[in-house]
C-alpha angles and dihedrals in degrees: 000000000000143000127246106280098041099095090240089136084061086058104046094048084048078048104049092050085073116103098230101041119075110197117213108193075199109163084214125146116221105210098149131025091248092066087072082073097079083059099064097048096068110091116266121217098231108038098212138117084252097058103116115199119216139194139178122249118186096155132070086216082065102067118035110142111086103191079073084081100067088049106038135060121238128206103182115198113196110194118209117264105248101040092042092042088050090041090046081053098046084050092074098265120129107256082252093054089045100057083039090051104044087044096044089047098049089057092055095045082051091051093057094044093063089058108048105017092231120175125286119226137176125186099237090041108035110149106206083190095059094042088048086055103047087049093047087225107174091211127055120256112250098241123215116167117230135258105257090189120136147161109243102219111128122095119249098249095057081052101045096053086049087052091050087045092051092033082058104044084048103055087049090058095041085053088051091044091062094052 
């Protein structure tokens, strides 16, 4: 789960290299666990008990059945407020629907980690070892570092109410994390 701007594009992709996980760009909407379904039915590169598939949600529209949670694993990539918000930009959104969009995008991805205690990733922190144990993969996972890159075009002000919004969210899952 992650949100345009985030570079999660840059992960999956880092992901999907690896012999036992078969990305599905798929579109779908799970809004029931048996549309997971749909998922598994694609084939699957290594044909073993321990192939993971894997597919990229970066709207809360995507993902509405909760029960989903106790059965699927989560990686959540949280991508920092200025870059996301000037990539969201550069994607085509108005600079209002982007911070909507990015605040409004973070609360559902909290939501959801509440439920299933996914793993937490950041671009500039993203830990392949901790991703590679919480996937029991049994292989390690072949590392590049994203291109940070970004074209600085977004006020302040739309920046700053998306930093208050992920300082926020952050601070909640720090204080979960300590439970």
């Amino acid at each position: 789960m992650s949100h345009i701007g985030a570079n999660s594009s840059h992960l999956y992709d880092i992901l999907s290299q690896h012999p036992f996980i078969e990305g599905f760009r798929s579109d779908k909407v799970y809004d029931h666990p048996d549309a997971l379904n749909l998922l598994l039915m694609n084939k699957h590169k290594n044909d073993t008990a321990a192939a993971v598939y894997m597919d990229e949600l970066l709207h809360n529209y995507r993902l509405t059945c909760k029960p989903i949670s106790k059965i699927c694993k989560f990686v959540f990539l949280l991508g920092e407020p200025k870059a996301s918000i000037n990539r969201i930009v550069a994607d085509g959104y108005d600079l209002d629907a982007a911070v909507r969009y990015y605040c409004y995008r973070l609360r559902g991805m909290l939501e959801y980690y509440v439920r299933s205690k996914g793993v937490i990733c950041k671009p500039q922190e993203s830990d392949p070892v901790k991703i590679t144990d919480y996937l029991e993969l049994t292989e390690p996972l072949k590392w590049k570092e994203p291109n940070n890159d970004f074209e600085d075009v977004v006020p302040y002000s739309a920046v700053k109410e998306c930093e208050n919004c992920y300082d926020r969210y952050l601070h909640y899952l720090e204080t979960l994390d300590k439970r």
